[in-house]
C-alpha atoms as a printed R data frame, in Angstrom:
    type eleno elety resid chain resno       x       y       z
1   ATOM     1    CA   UNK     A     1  -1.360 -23.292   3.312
2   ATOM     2    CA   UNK     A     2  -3.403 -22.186   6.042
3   ATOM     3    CA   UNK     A     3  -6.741 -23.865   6.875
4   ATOM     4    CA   UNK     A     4  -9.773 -22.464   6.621
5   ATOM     5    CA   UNK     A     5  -9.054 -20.642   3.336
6   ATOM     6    CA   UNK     A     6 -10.881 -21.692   0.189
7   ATOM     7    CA   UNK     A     7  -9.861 -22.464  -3.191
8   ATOM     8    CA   UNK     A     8 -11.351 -23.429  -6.383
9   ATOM     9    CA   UNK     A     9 -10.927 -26.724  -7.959
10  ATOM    10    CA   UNK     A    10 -12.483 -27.956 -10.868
11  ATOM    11    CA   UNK     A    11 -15.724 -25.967 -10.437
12  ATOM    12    CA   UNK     A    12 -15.392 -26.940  -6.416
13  ATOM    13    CA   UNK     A    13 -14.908 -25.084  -3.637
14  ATOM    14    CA   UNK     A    14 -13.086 -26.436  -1.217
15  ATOM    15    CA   UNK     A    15 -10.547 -25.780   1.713
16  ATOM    16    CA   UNK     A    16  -7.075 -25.279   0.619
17  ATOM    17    CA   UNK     A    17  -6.181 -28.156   2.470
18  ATOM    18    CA   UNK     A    18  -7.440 -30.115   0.343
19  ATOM    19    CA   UNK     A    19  -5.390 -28.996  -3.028
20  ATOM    20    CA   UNK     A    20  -3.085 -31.403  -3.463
21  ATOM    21    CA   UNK     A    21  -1.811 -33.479  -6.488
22  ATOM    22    CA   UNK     A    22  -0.207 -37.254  -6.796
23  ATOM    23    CA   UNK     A    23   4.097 -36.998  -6.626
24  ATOM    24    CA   UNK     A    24   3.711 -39.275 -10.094
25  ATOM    25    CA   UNK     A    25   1.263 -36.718 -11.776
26  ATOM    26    CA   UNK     A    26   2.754 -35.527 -14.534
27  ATOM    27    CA   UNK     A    27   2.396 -31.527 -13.585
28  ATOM    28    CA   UNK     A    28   4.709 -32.236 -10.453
29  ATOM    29    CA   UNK     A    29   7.244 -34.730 -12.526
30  ATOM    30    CA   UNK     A    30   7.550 -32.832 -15.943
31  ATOM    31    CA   UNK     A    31   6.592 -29.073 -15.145
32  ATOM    32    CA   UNK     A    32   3.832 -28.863 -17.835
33  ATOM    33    CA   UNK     A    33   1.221 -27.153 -16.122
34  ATOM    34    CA   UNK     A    34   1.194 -23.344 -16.937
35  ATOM    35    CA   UNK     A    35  -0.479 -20.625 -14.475
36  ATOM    36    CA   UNK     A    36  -0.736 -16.909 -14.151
37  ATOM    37    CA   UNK     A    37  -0.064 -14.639 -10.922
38  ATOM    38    CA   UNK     A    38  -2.285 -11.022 -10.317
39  ATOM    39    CA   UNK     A    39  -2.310  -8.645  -8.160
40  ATOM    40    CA   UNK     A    40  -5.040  -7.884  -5.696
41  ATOM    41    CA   UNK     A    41  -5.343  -4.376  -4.625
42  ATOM    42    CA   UNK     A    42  -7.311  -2.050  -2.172
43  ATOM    43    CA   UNK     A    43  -9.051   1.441  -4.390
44  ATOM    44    CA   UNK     A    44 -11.613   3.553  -2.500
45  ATOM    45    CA   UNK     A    45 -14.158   1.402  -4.341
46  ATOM    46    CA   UNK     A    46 -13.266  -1.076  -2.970
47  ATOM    47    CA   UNK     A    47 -10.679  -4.168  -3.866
48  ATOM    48    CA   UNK     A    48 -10.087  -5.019  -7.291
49  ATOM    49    CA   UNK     A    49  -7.857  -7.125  -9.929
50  ATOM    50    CA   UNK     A    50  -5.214  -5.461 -11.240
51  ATOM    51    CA   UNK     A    51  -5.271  -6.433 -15.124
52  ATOM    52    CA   UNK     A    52  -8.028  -9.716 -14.958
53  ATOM    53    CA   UNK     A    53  -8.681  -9.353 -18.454
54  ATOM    54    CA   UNK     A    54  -5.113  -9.568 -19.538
55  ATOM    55    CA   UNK     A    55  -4.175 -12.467 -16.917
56  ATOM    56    CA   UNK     A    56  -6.889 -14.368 -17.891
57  ATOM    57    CA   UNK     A    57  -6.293 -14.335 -21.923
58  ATOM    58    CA   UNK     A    58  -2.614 -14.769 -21.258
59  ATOM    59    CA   UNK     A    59  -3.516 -18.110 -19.038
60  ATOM    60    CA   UNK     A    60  -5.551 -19.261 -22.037
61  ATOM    61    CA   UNK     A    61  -2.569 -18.305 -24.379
62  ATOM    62    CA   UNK     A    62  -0.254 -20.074 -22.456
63  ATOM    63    CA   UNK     A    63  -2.674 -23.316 -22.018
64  ATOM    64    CA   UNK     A    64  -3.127 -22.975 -26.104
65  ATOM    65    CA   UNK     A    65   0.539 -22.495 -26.671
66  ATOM    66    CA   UNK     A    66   1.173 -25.425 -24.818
67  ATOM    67    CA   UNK     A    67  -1.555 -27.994 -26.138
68  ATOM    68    CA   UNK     A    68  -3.507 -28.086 -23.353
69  ATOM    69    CA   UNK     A    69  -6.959 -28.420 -23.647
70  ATOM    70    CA   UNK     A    70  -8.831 -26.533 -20.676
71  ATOM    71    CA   UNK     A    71 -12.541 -27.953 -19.637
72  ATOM    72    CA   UNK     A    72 -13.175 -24.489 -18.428
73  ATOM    73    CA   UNK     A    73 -14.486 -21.156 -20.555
74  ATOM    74    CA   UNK     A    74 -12.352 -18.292 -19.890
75  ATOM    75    CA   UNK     A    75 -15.975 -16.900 -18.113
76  ATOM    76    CA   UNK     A    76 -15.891 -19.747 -15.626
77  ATOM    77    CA   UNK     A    77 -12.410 -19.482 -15.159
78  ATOM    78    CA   UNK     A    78 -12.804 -15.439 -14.350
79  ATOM    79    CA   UNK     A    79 -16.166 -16.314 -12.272
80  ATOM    80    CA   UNK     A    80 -14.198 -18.332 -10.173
81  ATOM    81    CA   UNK     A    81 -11.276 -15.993  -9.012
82  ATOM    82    CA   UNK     A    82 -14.116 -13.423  -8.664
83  ATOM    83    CA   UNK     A    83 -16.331 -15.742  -6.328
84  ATOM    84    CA   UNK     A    84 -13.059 -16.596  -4.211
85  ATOM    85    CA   UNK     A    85 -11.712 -13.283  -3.952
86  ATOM    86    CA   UNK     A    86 -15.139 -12.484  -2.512
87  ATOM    87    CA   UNK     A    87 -15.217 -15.826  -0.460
88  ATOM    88    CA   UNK     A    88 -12.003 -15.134   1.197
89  ATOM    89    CA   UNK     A    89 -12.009 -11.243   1.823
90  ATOM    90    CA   UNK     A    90  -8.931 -10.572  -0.193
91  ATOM    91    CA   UNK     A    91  -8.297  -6.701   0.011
92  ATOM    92    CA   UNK     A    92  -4.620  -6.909  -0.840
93  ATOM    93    CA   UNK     A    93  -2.655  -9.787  -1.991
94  ATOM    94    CA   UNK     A    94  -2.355 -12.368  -4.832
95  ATOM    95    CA   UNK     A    95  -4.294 -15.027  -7.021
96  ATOM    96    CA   UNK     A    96  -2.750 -17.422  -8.462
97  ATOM    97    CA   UNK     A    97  -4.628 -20.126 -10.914
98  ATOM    98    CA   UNK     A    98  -3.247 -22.996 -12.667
99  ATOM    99    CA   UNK     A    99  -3.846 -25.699 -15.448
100 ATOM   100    CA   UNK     A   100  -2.442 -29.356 -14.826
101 ATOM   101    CA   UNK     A   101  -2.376 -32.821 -15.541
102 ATOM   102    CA   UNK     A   102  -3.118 -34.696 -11.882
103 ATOM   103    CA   UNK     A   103  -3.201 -37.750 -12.996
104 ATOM   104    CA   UNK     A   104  -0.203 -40.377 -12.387
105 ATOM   105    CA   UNK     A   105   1.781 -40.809 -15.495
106 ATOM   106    CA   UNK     A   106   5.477 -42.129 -16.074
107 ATOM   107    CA   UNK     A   107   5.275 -40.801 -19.901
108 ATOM   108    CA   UNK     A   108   6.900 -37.751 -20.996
109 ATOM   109    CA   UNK     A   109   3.581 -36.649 -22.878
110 ATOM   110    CA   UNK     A   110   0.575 -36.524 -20.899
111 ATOM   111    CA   UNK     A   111  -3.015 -38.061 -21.911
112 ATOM   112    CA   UNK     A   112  -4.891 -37.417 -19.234
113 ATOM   113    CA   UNK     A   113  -7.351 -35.280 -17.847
114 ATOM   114    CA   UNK     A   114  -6.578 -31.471 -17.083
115 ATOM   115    CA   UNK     A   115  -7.948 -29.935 -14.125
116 ATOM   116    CA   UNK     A   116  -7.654 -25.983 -12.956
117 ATOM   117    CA   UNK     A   117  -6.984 -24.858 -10.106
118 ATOM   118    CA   UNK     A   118  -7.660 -20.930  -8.771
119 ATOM   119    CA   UNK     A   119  -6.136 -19.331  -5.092
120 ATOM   120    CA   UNK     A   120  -6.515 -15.832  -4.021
121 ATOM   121    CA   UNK     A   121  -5.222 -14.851  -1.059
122 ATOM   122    CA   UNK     A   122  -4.492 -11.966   1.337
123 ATOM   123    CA   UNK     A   123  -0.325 -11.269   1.909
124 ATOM   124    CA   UNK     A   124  -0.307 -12.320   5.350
125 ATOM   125    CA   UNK     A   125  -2.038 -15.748   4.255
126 ATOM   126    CA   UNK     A   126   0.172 -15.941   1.383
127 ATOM   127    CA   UNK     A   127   3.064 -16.234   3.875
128 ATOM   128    CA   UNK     A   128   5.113 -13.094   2.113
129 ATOM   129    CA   UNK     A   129   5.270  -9.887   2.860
130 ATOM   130    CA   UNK     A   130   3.361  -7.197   1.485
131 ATOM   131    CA   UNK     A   131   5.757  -4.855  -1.582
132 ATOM   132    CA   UNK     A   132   7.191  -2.067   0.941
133 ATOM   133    CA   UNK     A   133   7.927   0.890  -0.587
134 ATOM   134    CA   UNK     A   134  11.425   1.269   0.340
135 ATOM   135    CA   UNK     A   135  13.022  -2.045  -0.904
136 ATOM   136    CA   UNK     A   136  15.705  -2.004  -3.531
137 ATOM   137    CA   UNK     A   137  18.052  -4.854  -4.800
138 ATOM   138    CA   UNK     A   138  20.981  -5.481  -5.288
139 ATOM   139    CA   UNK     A   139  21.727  -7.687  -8.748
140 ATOM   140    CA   UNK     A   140  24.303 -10.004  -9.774
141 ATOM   141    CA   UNK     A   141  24.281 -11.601 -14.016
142 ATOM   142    CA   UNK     A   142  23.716 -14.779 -13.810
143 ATOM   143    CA   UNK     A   143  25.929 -17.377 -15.840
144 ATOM   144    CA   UNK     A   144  22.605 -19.146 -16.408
145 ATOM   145    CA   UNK     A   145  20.928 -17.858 -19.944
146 ATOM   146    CA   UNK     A   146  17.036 -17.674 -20.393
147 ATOM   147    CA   UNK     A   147  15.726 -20.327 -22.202
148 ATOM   148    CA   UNK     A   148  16.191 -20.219 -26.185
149 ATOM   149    CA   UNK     A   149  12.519 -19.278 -27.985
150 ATOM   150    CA   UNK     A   150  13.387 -22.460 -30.155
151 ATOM   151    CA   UNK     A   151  13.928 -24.689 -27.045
152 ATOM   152    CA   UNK     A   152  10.625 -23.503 -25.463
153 ATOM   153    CA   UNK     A   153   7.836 -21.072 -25.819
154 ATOM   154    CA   UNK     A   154   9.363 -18.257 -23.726
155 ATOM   155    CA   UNK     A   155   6.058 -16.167 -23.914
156 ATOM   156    CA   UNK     A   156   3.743 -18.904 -22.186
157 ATOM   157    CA   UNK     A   157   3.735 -19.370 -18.491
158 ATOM   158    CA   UNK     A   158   5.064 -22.855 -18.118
159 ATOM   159    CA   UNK     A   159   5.967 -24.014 -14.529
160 ATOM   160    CA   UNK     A   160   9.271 -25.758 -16.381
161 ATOM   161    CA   UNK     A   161  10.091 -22.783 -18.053
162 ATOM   162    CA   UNK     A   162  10.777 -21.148 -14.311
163 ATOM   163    CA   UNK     A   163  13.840 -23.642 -13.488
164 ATOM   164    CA   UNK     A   164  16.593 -21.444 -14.755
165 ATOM   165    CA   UNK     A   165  15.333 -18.324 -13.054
166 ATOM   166    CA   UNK     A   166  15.305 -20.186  -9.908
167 ATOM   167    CA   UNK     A   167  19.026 -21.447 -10.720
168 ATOM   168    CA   UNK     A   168  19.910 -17.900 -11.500
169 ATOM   169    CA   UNK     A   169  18.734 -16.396  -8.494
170 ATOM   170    CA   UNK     A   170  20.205 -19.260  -6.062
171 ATOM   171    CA   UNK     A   171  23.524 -18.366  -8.295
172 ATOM   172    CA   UNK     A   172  23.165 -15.316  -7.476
173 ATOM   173    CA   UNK     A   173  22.349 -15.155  -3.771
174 ATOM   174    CA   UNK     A   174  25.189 -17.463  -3.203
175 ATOM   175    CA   UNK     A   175  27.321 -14.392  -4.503
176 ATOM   176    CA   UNK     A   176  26.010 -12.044  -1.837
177 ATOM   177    CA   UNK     A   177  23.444 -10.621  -4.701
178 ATOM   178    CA   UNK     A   178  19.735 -10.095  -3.885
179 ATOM   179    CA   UNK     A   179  18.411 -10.751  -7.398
180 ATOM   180    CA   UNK     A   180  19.727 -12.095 -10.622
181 ATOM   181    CA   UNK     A   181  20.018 -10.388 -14.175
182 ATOM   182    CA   UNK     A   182  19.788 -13.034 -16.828
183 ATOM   183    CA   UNK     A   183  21.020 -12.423 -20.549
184 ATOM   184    CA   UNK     A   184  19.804 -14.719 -23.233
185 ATOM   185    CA   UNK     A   185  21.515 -17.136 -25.754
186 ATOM   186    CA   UNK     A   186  23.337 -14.850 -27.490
187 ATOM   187    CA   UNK     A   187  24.656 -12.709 -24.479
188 ATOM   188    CA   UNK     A   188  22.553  -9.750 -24.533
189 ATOM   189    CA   UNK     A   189  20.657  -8.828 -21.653
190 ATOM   190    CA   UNK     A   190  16.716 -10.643 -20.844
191 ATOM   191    CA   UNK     A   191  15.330 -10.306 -17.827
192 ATOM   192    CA   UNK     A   192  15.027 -10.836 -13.764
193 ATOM   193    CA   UNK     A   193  13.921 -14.772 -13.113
194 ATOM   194    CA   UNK     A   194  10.400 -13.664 -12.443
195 ATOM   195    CA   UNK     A   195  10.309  -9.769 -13.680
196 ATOM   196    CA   UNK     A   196  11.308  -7.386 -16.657
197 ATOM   197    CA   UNK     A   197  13.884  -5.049 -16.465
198 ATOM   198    CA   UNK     A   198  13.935  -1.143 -16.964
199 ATOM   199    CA   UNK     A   199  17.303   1.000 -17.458
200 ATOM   200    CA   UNK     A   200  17.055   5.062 -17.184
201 ATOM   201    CA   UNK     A   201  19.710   7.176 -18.710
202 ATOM   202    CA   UNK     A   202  18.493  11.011 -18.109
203 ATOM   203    CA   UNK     A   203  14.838  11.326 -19.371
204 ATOM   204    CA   UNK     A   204  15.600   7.587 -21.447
205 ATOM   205    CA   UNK     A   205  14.311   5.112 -20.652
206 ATOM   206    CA   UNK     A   206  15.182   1.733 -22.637
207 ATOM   207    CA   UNK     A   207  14.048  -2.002 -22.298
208 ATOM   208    CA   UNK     A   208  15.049  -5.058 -23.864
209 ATOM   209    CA   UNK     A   209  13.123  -6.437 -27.197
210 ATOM   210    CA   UNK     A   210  10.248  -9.249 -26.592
211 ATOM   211    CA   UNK     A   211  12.223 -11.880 -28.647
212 ATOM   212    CA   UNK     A   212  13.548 -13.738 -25.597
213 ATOM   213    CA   UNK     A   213  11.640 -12.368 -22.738
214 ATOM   214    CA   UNK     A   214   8.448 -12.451 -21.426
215 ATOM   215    CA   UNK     A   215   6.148  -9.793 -22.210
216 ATOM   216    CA   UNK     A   216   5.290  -9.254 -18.894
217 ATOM   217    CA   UNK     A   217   1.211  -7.520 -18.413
218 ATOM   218    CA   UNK     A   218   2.992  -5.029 -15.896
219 ATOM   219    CA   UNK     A   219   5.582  -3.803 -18.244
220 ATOM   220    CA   UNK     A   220   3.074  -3.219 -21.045
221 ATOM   221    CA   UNK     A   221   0.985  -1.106 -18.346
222 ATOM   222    CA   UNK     A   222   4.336   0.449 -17.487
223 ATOM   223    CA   UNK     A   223   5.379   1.103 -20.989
224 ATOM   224    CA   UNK     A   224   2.243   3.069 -21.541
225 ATOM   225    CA   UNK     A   225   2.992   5.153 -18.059
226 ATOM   226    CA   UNK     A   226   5.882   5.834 -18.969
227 ATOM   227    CA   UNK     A   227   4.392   7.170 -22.911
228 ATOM   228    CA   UNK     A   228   1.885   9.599 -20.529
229 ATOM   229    CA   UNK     A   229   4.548  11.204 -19.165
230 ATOM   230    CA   UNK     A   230   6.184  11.952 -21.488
231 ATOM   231    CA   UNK     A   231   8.877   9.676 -20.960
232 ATOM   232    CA   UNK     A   232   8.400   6.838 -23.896
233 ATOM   233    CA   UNK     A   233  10.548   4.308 -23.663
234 ATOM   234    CA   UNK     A   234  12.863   2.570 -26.344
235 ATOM   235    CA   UNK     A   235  13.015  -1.491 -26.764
236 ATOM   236    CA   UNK     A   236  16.169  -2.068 -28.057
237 ATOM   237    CA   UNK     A   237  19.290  -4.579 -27.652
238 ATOM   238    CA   UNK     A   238  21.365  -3.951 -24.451
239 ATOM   239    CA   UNK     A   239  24.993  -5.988 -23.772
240 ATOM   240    CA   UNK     A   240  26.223  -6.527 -20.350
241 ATOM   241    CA   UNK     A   241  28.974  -3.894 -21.265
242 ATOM   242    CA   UNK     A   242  26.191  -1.088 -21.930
243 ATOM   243    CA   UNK     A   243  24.857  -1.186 -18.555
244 ATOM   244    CA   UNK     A   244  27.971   1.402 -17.154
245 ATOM   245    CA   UNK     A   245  26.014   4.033 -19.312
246 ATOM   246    CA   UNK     A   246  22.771   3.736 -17.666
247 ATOM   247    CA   UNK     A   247  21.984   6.499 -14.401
248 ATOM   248    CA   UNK     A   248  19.071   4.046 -13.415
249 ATOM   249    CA   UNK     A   249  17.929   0.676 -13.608
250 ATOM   250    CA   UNK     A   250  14.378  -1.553 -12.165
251 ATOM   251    CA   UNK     A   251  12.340  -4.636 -12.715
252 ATOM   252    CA   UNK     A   252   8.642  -4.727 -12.887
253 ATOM   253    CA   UNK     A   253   6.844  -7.434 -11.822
254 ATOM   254    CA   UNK     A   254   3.001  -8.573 -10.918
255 ATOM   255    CA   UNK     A   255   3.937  -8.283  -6.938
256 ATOM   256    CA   UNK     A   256   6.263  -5.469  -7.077
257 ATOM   257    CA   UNK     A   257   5.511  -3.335  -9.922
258 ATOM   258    CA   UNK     A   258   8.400  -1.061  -9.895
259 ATOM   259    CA   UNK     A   259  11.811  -2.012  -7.923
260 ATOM   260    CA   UNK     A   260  14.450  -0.077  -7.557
261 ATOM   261    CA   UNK     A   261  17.466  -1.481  -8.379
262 ATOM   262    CA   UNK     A   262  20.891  -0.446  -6.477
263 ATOM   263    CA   UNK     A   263  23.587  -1.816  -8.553
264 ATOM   264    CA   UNK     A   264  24.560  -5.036 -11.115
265 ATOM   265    CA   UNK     A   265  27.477  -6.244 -10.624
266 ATOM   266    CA   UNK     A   266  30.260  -3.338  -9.573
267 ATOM   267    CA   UNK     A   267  27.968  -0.506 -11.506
268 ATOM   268    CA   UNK     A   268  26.024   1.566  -8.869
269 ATOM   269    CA   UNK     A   269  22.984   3.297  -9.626
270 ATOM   270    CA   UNK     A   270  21.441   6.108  -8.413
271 ATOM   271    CA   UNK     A   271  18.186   4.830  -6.032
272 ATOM   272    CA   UNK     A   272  15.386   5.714  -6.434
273 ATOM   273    CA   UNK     A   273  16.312   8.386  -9.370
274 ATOM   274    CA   UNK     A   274  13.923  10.875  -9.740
275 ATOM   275    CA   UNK     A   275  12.765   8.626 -13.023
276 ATOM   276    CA   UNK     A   276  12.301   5.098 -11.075
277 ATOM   277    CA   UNK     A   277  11.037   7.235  -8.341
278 ATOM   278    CA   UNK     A   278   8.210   9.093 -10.600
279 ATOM   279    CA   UNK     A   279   7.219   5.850 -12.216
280 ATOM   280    CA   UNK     A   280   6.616   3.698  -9.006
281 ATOM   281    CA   UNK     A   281   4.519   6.747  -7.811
282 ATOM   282    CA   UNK     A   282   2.696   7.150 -11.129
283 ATOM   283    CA   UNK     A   283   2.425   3.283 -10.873
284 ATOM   284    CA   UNK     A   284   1.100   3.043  -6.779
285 ATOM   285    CA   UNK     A   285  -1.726   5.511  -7.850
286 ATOM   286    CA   UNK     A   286  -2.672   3.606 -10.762
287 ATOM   287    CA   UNK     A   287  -2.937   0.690  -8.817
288 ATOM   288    CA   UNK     A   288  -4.913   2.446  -5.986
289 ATOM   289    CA   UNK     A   289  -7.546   3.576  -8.506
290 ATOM   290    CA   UNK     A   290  -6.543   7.635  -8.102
291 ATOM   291    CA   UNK     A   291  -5.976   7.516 -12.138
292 ATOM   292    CA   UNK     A   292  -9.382   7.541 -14.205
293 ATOM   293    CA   UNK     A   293  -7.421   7.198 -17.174
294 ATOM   294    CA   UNK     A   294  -6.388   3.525 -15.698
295 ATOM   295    CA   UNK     A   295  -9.595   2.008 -14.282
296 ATOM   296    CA   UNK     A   296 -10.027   0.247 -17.639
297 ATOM   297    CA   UNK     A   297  -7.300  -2.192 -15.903
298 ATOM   298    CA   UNK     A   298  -8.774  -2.305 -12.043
299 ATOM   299    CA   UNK     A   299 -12.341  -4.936 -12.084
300 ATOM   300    CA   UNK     A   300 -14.048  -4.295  -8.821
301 ATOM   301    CA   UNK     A   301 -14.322  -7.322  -6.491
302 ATOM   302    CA   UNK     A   302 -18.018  -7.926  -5.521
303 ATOM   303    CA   UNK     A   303 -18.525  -7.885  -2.152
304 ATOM   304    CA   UNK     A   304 -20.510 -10.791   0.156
């Protein structure tokens, strides 16, 4: 993390240096804290969250779903990615917050305190590249399912629950792939390891069902696009098999909100189609703040 940044810790701010957990906390050892990931973008108002609201009630969902009790009110919690946004002149990039146990426990069920813990950053600090326009992907199925909803809520944002989508993608890269589809317990198909997953067959557009995925906040925002123009979209069961059908296929995701995807497996896809192509467009404008009929989801960043 680069020094001289800020973050927010427990109601402090303090450099980012100085974020750091024990190895034996039981966050780092077991994967229980949960966390949320939101887009910062630049409007001609200036920069703004894309979708606070709905990040922030999903983090407390998530902390709920999980047991954890936060010593933060959701206002504190949005106060503080507000302040640091402001503090450290995001204008495009990513905040990422997080709920933990710190302390050092060898138990599988924590009883310690739970801290919180909020970054925003610009791309370039972030260390990733900023979404280009032009990327596609290239996607290989993973042999690694996503998670069974009886083995694990699959709707909250666990840190644990993310080990199989790494796996998956790893699998996957090894293959020559750049991204991995995953299909859940039963063989039908999920989702990417970190995104949601669109397929396009003429003016169709179909996605799978919420059962085993994660409703992502971009794909509802996507799904409702897609209803404006006149495109609305189907949720409904797709098999490995069904995906020769399809003209057009891409995942959505809080980084990258539309990504076009080139082919899975042997079946090529035509990319951008004019469908993928309309949506990411429809999607960069929301995003931008050129839609009035989408500021309800853009929350101005106040500036120093």
């Amino acid at each position: 993390m680069v020094s001289g940044l800020t973050t927010w810790i427990d109601g402090r701010f303090v450099d980012c240096t100085e974020a750091a957990v024990p190895l034996l906390s039981h966050s780092f050892g077991r994967g229980s804290a949960v966390f949320e990931v939101m887009a910062v973008t630049s409007t001609p108002k200036g920069p703004a969250f894309f979708c606070l609201e709905e990040h922030v009630d999903r983090f407390l969902f998530s902390a709920g779903q999980t047991y954890m009790e936060l010593p933060f009110s959701r206002g504190t919690i949005r106060e503080a990615l507000m302040e640091l946004a402001r503090i450290n002149s995001v204008t495009s990039g990513l905040a990422k917050f997080f709920a933990y146990y710190p302390g050092i426990e060898f138990g599988t069920t924590p009883s310690g305190r739970v801290s919180v813990a909020v970054f925003c950053l610009n791309y370039t600090s972030c260390g990733i590249a900023e979404p280009s326009a032009g990327t596609s992907v290239s996607v290989g199925i993973s042999s690694y399912r996503k998670l069974h909803p009886l083995t694990t809520d699959v709707h909250a944002k666990v840190a644990g629950n993310y080990v199989n989508g790494y796996l998956a993608r790893m699998e996957s890269r090894s293959r020559g792939f750049d991204e991995a589809l995953m299909l859940d317990a039963g063989g039908l198909v999920a989702e990417g390891p970190t995104s949601n997953v669109f397929f396009v067959r003429g003016n169709d557009v179909e996605t799978p069902t919420e059962e085993n995925v994660l409703p992502g906040i971009t794909r509802r925002v996507i799904m409702e696009v897609l209803d404006d123009m006149g495109l609305p979209e189907k949720q409904v069961h797709i098999r490995p098999g069904d995906i020769q059908q399809y003209d057009e296929a891409f995942f959505s995701g809080t980084a990258t909100p539309v990504l076009p995807i080139r082919s899975i497996e042997q079946k090529t896809f035509v990319c951008p189609g004019p469908v993928t192509l309309a949506v990411r467009r429809k999607m960069e404008e929301v995003l931008q703040g050129g839609s009035p009929r989408y500021e309800k989801y853009l929350t101005l960043i106040p500036k120093g």
